[in-house]
DOSE-747791 format. One record per residue (C-alpha): x, y, z; residue number from 1; residue in one letter. Coordinates in nm, 4 decimals. Example, Ala and Ser with C-alpha at 12.3 -4.5 7.8 and 13.67 -1.06 7.14 Angstrom:
DOSE-747791
- 1.2300 -0.4500 0.7800 1 a .
- 1.3670 -0.1060 0.7140 2 s .
end
This chain:
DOSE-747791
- -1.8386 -0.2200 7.5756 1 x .
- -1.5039 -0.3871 7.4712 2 x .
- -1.3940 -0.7862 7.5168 3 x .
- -1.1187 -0.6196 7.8236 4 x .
- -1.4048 -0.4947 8.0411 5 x .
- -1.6701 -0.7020 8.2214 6 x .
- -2.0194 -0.6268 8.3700 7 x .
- -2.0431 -0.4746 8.7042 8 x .
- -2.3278 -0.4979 8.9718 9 x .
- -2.5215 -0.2366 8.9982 10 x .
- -2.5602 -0.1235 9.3614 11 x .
- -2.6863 0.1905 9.5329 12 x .
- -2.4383 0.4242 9.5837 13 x .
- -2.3611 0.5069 9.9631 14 x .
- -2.2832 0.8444 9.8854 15 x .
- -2.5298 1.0372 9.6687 16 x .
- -2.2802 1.2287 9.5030 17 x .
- -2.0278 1.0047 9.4229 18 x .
- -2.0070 0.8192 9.0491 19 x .
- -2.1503 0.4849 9.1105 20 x .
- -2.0167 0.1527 9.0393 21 x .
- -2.1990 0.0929 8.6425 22 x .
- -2.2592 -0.2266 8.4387 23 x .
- -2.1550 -0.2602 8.0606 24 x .
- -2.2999 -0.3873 7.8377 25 x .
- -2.1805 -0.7088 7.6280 26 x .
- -2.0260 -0.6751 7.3006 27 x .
- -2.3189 -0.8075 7.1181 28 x .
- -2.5281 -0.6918 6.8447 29 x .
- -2.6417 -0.3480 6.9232 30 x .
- -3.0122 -0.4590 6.8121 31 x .
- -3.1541 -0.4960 7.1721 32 x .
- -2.9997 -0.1523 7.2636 33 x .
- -3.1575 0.0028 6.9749 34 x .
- -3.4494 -0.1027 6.9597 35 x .
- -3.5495 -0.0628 7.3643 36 x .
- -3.8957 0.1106 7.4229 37 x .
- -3.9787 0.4741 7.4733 38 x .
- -4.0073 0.6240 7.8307 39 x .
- -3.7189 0.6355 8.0378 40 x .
- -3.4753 0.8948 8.2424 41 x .
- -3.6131 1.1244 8.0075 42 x .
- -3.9248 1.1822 8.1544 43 x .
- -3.8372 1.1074 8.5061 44 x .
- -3.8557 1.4016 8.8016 45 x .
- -3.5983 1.5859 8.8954 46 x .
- -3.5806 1.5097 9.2083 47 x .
- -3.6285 1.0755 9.1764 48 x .
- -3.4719 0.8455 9.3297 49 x .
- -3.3012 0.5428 9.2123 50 x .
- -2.9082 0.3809 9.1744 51 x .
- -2.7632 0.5477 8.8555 52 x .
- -2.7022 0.2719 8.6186 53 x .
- -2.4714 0.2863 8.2614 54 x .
- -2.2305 0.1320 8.0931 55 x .
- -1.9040 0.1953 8.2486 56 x .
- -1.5106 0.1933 8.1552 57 x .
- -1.3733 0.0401 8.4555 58 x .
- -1.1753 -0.2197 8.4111 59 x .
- -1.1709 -0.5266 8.6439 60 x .
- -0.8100 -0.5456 8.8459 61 x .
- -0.8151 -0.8644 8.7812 62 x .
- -0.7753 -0.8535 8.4238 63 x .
- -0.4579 -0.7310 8.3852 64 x .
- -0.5228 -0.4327 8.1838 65 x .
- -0.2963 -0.2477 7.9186 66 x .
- -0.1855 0.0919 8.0691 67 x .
- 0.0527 0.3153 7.8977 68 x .
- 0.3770 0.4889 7.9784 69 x .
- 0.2116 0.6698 8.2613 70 x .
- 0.0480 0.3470 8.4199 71 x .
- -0.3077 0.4769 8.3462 72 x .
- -0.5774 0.2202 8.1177 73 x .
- -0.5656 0.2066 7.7864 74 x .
- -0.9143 0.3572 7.6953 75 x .
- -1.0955 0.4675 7.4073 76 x .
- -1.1736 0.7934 7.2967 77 x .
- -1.5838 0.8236 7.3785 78 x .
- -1.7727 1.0979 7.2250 79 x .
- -2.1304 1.1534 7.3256 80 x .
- -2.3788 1.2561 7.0771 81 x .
- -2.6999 1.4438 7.2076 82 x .
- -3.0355 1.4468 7.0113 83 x .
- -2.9631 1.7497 6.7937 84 x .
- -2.6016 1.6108 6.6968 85 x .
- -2.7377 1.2416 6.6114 86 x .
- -2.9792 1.4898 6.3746 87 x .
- -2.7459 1.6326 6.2402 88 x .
- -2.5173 1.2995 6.2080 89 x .
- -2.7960 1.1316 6.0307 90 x .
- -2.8608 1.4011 5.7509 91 x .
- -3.1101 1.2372 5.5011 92 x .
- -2.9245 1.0363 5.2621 93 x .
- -2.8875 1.1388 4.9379 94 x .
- -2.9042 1.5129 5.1008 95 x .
- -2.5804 1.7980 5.0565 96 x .
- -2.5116 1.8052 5.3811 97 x .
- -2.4153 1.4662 5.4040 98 x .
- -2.1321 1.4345 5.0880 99 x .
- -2.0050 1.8243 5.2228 100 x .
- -1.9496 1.7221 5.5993 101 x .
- -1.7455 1.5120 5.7794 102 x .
- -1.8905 1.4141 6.1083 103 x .
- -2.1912 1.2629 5.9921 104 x .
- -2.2733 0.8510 6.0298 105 x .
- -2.2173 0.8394 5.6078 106 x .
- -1.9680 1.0637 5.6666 107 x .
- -1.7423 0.8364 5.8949 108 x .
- -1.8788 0.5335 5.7190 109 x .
- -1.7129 0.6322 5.3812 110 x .
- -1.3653 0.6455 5.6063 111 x .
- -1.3969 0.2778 5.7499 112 x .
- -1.4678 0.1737 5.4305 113 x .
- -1.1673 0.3174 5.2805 114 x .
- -0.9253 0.1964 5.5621 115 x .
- -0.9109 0.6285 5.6980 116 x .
- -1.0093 0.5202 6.0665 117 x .
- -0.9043 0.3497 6.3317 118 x .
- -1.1682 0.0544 6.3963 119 x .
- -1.2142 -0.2369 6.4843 120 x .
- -1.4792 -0.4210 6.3374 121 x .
- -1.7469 -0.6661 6.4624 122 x .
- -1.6724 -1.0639 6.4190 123 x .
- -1.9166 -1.0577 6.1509 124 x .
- -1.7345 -0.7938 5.9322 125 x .
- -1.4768 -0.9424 5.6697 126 x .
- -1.3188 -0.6396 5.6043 127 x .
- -0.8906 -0.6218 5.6190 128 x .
- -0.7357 -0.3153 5.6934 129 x .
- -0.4879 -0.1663 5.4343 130 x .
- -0.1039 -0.1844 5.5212 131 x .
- -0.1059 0.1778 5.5972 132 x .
- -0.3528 0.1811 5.8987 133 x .
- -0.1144 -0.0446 6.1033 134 x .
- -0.2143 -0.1607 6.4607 135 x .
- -0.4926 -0.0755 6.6187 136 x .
- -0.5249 -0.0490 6.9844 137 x .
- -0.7741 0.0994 7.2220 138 x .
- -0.5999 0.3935 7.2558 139 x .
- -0.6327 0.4426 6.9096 140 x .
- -1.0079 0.4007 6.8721 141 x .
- -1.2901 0.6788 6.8374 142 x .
- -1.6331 0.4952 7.0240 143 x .
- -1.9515 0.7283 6.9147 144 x .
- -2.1807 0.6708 7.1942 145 x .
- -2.5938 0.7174 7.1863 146 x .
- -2.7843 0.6867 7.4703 147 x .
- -3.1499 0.5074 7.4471 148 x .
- -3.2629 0.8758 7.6441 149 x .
- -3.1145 1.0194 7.3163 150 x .
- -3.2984 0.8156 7.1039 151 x .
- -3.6555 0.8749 7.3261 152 x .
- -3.6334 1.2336 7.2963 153 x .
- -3.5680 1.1702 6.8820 154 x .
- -3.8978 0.9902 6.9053 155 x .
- -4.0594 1.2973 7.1244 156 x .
- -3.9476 1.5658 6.8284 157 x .
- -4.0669 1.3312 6.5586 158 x .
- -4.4028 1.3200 6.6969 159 x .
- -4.5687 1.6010 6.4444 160 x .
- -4.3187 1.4713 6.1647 161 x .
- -4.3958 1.1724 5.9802 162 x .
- -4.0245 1.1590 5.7532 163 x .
- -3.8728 1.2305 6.1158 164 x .
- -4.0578 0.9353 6.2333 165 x .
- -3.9340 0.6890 6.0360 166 x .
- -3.6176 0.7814 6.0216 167 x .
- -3.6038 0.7374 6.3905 168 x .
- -3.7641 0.3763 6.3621 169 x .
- -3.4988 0.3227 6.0641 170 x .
- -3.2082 0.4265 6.3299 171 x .
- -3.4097 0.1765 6.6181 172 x .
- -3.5009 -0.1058 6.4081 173 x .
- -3.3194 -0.0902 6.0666 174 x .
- -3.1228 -0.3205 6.0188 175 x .
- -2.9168 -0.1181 5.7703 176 x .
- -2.9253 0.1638 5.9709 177 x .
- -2.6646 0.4211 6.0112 178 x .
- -2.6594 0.2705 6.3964 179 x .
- -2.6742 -0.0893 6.3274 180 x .
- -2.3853 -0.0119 6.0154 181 x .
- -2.1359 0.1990 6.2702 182 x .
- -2.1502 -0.0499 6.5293 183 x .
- -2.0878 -0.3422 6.3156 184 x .
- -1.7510 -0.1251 6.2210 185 x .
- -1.6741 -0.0706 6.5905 186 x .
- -1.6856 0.2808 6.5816 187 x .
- -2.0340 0.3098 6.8043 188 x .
- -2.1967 0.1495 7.1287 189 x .
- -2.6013 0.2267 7.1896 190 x .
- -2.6070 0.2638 7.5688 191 x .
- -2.8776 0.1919 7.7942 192 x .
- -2.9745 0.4364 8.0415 193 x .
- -3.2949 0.3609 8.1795 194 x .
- -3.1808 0.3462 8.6084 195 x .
- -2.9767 0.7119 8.5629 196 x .
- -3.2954 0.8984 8.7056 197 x .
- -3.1188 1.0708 8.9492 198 x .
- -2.8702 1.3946 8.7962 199 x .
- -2.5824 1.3292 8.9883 200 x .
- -2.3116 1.5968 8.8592 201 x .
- -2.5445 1.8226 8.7679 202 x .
- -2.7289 1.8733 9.1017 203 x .
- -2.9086 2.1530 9.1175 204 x .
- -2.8429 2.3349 8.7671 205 x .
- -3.2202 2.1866 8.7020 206 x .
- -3.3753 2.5527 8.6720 207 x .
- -3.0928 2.7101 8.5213 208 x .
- -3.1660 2.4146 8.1919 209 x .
- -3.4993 2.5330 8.2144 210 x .
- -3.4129 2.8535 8.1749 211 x .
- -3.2098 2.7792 7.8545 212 x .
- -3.4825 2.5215 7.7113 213 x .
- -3.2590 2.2347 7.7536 214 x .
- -3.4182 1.9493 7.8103 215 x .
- -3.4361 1.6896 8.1134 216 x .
- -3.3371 1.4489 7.8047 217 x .
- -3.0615 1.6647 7.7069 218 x .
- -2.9289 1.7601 8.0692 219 x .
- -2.9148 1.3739 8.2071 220 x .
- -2.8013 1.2898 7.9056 221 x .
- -2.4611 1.5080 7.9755 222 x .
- -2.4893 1.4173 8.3299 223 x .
- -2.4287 1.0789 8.2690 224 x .
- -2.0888 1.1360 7.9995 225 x .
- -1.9813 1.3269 8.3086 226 x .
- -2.0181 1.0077 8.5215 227 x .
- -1.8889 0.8086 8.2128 228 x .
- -1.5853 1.0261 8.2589 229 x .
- -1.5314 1.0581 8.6160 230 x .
- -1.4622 0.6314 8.5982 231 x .
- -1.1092 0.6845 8.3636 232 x .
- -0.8271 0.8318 8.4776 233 x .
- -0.6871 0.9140 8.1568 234 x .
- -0.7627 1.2906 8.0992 235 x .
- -0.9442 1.4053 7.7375 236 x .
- -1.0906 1.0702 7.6663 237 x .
- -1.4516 1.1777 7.6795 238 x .
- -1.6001 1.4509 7.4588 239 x .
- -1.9919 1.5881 7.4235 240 x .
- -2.0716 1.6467 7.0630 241 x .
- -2.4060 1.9006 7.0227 242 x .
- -2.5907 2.0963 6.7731 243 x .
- -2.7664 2.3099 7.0362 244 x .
- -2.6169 2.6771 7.1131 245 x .
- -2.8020 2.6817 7.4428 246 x .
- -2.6680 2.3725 7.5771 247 x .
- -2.2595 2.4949 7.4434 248 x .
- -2.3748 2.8155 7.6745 249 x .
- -2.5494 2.5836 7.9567 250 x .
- -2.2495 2.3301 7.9746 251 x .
- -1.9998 2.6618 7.9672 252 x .
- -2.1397 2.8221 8.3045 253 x .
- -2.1175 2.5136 8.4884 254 x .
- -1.7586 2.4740 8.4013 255 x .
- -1.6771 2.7880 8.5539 256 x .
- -1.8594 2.6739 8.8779 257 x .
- -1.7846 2.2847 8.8788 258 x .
- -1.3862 2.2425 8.7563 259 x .
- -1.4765 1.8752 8.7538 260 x .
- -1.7211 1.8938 8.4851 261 x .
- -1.3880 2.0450 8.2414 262 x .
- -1.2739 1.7737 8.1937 263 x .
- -1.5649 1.6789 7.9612 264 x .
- -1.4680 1.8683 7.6552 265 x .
- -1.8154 1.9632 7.4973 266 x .
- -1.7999 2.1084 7.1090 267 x .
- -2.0575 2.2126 6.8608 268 x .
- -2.0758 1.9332 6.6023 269 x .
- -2.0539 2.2278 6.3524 270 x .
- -1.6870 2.3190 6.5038 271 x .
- -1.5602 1.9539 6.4124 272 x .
- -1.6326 2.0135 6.0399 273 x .
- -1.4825 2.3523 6.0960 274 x .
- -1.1902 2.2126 6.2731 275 x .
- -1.1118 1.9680 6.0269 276 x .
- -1.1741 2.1120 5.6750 277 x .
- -0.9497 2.3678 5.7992 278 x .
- -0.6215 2.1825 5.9189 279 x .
- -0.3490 2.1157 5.7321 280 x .
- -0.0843 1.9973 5.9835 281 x .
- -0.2460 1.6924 6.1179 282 x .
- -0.4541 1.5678 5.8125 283 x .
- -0.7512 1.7016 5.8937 284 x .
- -0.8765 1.8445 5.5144 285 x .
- -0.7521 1.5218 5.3836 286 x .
- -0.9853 1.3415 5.5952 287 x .
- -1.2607 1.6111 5.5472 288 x .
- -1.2585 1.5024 5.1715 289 x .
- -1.2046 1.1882 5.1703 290 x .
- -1.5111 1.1735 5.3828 291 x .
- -1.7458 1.2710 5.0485 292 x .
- -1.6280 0.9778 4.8614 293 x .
- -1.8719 0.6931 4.9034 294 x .
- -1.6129 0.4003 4.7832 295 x .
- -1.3022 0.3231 4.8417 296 x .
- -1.0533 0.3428 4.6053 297 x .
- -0.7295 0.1796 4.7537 298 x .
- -0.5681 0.4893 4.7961 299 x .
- -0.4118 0.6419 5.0970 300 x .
- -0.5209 0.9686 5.1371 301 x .
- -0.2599 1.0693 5.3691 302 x .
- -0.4413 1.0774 5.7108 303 x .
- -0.6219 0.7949 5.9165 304 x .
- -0.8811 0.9483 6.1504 305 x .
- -0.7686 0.8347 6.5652 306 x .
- -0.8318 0.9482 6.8968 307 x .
- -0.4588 1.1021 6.8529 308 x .
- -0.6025 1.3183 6.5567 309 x .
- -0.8945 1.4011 6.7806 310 x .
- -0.6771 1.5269 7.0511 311 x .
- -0.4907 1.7334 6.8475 312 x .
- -0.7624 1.9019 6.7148 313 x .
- -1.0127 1.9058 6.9517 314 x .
- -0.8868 1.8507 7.2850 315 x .
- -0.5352 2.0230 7.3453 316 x .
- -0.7119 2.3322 7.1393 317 x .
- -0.9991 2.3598 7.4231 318 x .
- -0.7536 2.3043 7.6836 319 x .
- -0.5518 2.5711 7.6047 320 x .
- -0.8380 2.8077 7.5849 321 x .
- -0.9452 2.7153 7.9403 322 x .
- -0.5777 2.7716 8.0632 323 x .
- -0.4774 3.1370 8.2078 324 x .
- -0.2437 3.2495 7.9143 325 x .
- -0.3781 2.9298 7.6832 326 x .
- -0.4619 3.1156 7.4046 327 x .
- -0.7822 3.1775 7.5170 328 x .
- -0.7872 3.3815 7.8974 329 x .
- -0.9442 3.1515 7.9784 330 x .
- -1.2728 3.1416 7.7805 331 x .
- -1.1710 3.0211 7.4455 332 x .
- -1.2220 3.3647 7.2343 333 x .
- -0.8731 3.3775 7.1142 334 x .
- -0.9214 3.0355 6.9939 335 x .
- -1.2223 3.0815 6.8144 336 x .
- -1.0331 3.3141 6.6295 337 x .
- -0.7592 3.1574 6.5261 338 x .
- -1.0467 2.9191 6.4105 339 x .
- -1.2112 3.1418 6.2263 340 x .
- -0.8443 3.2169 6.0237 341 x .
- -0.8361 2.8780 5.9810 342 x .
- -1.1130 2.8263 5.8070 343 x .
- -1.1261 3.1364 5.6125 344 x .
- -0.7499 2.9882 5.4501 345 x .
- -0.9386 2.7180 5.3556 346 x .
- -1.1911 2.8889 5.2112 347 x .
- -0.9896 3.0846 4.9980 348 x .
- -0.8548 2.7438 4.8573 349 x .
- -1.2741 2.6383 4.7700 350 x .
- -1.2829 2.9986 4.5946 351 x .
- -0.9942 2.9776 4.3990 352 x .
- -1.1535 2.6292 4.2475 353 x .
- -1.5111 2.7706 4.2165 354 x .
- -1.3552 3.1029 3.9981 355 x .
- -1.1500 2.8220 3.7912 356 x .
- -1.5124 2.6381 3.7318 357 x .
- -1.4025 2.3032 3.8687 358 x .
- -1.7330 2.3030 4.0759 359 x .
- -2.0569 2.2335 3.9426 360 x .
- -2.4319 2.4825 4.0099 361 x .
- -2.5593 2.3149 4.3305 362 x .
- -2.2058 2.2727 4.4490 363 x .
- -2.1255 2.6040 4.3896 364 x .
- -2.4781 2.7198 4.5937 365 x .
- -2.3536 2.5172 4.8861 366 x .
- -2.0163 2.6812 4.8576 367 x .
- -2.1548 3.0168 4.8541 368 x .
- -2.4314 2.9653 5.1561 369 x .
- -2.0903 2.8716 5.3771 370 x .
- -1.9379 3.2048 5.3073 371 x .
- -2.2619 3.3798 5.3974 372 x .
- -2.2556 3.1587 5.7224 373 x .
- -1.8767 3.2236 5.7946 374 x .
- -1.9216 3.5933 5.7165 375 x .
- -2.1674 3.6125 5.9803 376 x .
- -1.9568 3.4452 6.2860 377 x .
- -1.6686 3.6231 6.1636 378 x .
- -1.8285 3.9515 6.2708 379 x .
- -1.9577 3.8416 6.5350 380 x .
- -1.6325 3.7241 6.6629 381 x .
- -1.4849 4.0821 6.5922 382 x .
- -1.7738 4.2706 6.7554 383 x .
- -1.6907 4.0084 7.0771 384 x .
- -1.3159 4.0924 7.0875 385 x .
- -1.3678 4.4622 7.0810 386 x .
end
């Protein structure tokens, strides 16, 4: 993925259960990755056979890498996006959804274009950082990372919708697309997939998916960012971003079976937003806005989004609530609360400007269809801790 890796042969592993050696691919346009045919590990059987083949982080020894103070790689932060997130990342354009969110591809756009995220662009890209974004090193770096099985179950849920359809061929084969645009900032890879036919970490949870109605797209999809993960030693560099409820659920009961698959922190693209709009200690709300402003206006908002930011809000959070005494005993309720306070102090800021009249009709209809929404998990929150 990056100019300090290098490809590796792909070879059958000896043992089945053990994260294969993986191949990257160059740092070239993402065109060819894009645009790769239909098919693949998607529709493969459950039980096929095959070496597991992906991009992979390893470093070659021989390449001197950078490791930090604790002598591990210097690594990216790599956050996988499953078919319902990269849905909900590509909201139409023009749409709400897309000037009132954060985490969406226009969303993060608007902060590479204003100098608010670490990146580093393609070759191609003439853009100059401000002053105030200073170096930028792998560490520092947020990589979005689609998988082609992502993009072939896209195609399989467009199939009855014609809008849905081309927007999928505009993310393949646009070349303005929101995946074409983010990669030429550095801030996403399109992966190829099409060897991982064989679920290697998630052995034998098959029926328990279909149980849930995940997938086989959706379930080797997070099988593979659990191999992706398993090949850096850095802990909390890999995240699973999803708009499906059943897969948060699926994803929560092998965690309590499989300690190995913790260390993939998996969120509900919804909680991001949440996360963010609501901070106030690490920048979060000042990114949050500044992520509905389509141009930049040379101004520093106050925040620069970065793996650090992410770890702050994200990662240590969902740590915690795994930890005996974390915050969470251990299965994150306590956090979700404090959450939910979070974000209704926020929302008491948003009411306070829609009673002063500083928002206009449709914004003000948005506004109000989040309480309604908040009001809802809020309860059911309360109902869960009693």
């Amino acid at each position: 993925v990056h100019s300090s890796y290098k490809n590796q042969k792909v070879e059958e592993p000896a043992d089945p259960t053990a994260a294969p050696p993986a191949q990257a691919p160059n740092r070239s346009s993402a065109g060819a990755a894009v645009s790769s045919g239909g098919g693949g590990a998607g529709t493969g059987d459950a039980g096929g056979g095959g070496a597991v083949s992906s991009a992979s982080p390893l470093m070659a020894a021989h390449e001197d890498p950078s490791l930090d103070e604790a002598g591990l790689e210097q690594v990216p932060m790599y956050v996988f996006l499953d078919a319902s997130a990269v849905r909900r990342f590509a909201a139409e354009k023009g749409s709400a959804h897309m000037k009132e969110r954060l985490f969406t591809f226009q969303g993060l756009l608007n902060l590479c274009n204003q100098g608010h995220m670490k990146c580093i662009p393609s070759e191609e890209n003439p853009y100059q950082a401000p002053a105030w974004v200073g170096n930028v090193e792998e560490q520092d770096r947020i990589i979005f990372v689609v998988t082609d099985s992502v993009l072939d179950e896209l195609a399989r849920i467009s199939e009855h919708s014609a809008p849905e359809r081309r927007q999928v061929d505009w993310l393949r084969n646009g070349s303005d697309s929101y995946l074409q645009t983010a990669h030429y900032w550095g801030i996403l890879e399109v992966l190829e997939t099409k060897l991982h036919t064989k679920l290697i970490k998630l052995e034998g949870w098959e029926q328990r998916a279909r149980d849930l109605s995940i997938s086989r797209w959706a379930l080797q999809n997070f099988d593979f960012a659990c191999l992706w993960e398993s090949q850096i030693e850095s802990p909390g560099r890999v995240l699973f971003v999803t708009a499906d409820d059943a897969l948060c659920t699926f994803v929560a009961e092998c965690a309590r079976d499989d300690e190995s698959l913790r260390r993939v922190i998996v969120t509900h693209v919804h909680n991001l937003d949440r996360t963010f709009a609501a901070d106030r200690e690490h920048g979060g709300h000042r990114l949050y806005e500044a992520a509905q402003k389509l141009k930049a206006n040379n101004k520093f908002c106050g925040a620069v989004l970065s793996a650090q930011v992410m770890h702050e809000l994200i990662v240590e959070p969902a740590y915690e609530g795994r930890q005996p005494g974390g915050g969470g005993g251990g299965d994150g309720r306590e956090e979700a609360l404090k959450l939910g306070l979070r974000e209704a102090l926020s929302m008491l800021t948003d009411v306070r400007q829609v009673v002063e009249g500083s928002r206009n009709p449709n914004e003000t209809a948005r506004f109000l269809e989040r309480v309604e929404d908040a009001q809802r998990r809020w309860q059911a929150l309360l109902r869960n801790k009693s």
